[in-house]
C-alpha positions as a Markdown table, in Angstrom:
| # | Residue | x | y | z |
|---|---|---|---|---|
| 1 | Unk | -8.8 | -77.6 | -16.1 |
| 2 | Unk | -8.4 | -77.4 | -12.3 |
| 3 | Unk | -10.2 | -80.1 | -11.0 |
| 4 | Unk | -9.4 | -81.9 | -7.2 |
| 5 | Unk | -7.9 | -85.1 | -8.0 |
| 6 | Unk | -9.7 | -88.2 | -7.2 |
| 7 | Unk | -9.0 | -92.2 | -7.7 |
| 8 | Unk | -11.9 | -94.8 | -7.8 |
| 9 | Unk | -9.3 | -96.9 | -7.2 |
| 10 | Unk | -7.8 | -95.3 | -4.3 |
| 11 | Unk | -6.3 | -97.8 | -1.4 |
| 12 | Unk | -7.7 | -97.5 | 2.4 |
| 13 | Unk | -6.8 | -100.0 | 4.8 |
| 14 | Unk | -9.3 | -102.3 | 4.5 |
| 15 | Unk | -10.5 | -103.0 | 2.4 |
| 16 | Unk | -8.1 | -102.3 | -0.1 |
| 17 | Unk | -10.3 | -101.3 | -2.9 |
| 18 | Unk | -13.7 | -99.4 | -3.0 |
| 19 | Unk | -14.6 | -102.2 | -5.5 |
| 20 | Unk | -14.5 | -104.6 | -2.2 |
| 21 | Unk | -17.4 | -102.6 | -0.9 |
| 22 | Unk | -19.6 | -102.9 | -4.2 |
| 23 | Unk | -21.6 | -105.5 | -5.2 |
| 24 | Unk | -20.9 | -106.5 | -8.6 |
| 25 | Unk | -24.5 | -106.6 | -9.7 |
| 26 | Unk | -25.3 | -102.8 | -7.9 |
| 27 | Unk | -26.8 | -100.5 | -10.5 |
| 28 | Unk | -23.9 | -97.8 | -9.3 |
| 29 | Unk | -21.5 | -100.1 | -11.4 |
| 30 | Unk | -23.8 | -99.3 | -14.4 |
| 31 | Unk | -24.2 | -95.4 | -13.6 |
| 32 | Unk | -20.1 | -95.6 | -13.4 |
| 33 | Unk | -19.9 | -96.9 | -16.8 |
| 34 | Unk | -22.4 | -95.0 | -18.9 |
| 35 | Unk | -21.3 | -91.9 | -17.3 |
| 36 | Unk | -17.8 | -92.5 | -18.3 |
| 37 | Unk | -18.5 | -93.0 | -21.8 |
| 38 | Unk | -20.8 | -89.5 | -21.8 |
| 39 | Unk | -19.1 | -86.9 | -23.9 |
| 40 | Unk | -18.3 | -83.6 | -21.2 |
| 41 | Unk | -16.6 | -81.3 | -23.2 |
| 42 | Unk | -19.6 | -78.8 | -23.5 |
| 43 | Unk | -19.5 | -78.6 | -19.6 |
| 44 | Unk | -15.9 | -78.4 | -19.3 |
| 45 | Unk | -15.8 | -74.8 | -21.5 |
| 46 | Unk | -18.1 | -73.4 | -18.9 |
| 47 | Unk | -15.8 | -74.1 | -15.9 |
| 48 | Unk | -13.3 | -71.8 | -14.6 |
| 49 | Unk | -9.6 | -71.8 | -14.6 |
| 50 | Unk | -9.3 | -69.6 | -11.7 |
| 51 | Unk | -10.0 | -70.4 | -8.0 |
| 52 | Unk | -9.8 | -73.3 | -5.9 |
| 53 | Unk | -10.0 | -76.6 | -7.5 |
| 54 | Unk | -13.6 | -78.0 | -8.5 |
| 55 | Unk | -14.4 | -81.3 | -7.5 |
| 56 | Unk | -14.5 | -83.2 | -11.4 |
| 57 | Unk | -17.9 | -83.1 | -13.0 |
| 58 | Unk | -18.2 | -86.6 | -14.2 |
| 59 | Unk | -17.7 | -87.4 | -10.4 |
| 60 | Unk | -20.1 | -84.9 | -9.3 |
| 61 | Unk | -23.1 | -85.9 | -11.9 |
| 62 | Unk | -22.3 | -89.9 | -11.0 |
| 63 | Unk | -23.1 | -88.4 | -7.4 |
| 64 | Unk | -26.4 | -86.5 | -8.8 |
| 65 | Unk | -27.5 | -89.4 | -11.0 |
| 66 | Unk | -27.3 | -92.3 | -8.2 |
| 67 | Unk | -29.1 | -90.2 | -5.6 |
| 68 | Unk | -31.5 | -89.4 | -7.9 |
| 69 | Unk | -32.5 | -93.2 | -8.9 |
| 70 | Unk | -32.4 | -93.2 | -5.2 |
| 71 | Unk | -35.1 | -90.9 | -4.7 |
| 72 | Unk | -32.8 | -88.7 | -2.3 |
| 73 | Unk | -33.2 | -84.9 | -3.2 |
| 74 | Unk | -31.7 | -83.4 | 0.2 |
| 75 | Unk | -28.1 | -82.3 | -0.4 |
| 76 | Unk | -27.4 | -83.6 | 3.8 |
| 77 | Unk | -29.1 | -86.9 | 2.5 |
| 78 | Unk | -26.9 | -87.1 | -0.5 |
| 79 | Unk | -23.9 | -86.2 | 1.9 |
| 80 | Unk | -24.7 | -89.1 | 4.3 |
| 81 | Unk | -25.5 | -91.6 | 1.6 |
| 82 | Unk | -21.5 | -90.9 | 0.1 |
């Protein structure tokens, strides 16, 4: 697949982790983890090969899910929540 890259686990310079910026209690720690375990292979056949590279879908549905339980709808209010 043709997916952008991205790293949960990416260093800035401070802090050095995004991990540092989460609580460890925050329910985004549980969306992480269920989502990971979620089976994506059904939604992977439907994306293409061609074009630019898609941002990853497990990424994008941990977005979707989070603002959701949030109550934010608004694609600019998802934006600014990231």
């Amino acid at each position: 697949m043709n997916f952008k890259h991205y790293n949960q686990n990416q260093l800035v310079l401070f802090p050095y982790s995004f991990e540092d910026l989460i609580p460890e209690n925050h329910p985004v720690r549980i969306v992480n983890d269920i989502l990971d375990k979620v089976n994506i292979a059904p939604l992977l056949k439907v994306y293409s090969r061609e074009g630019n590279p898609s941002y990853h879908p497990v990424m994008m549905l941990k977005v979707m899910v989070f603002a959701y339980m949030n109550n934010i709808y608004s694609s600019r209010k998802i934006e600014k929540a990231m």
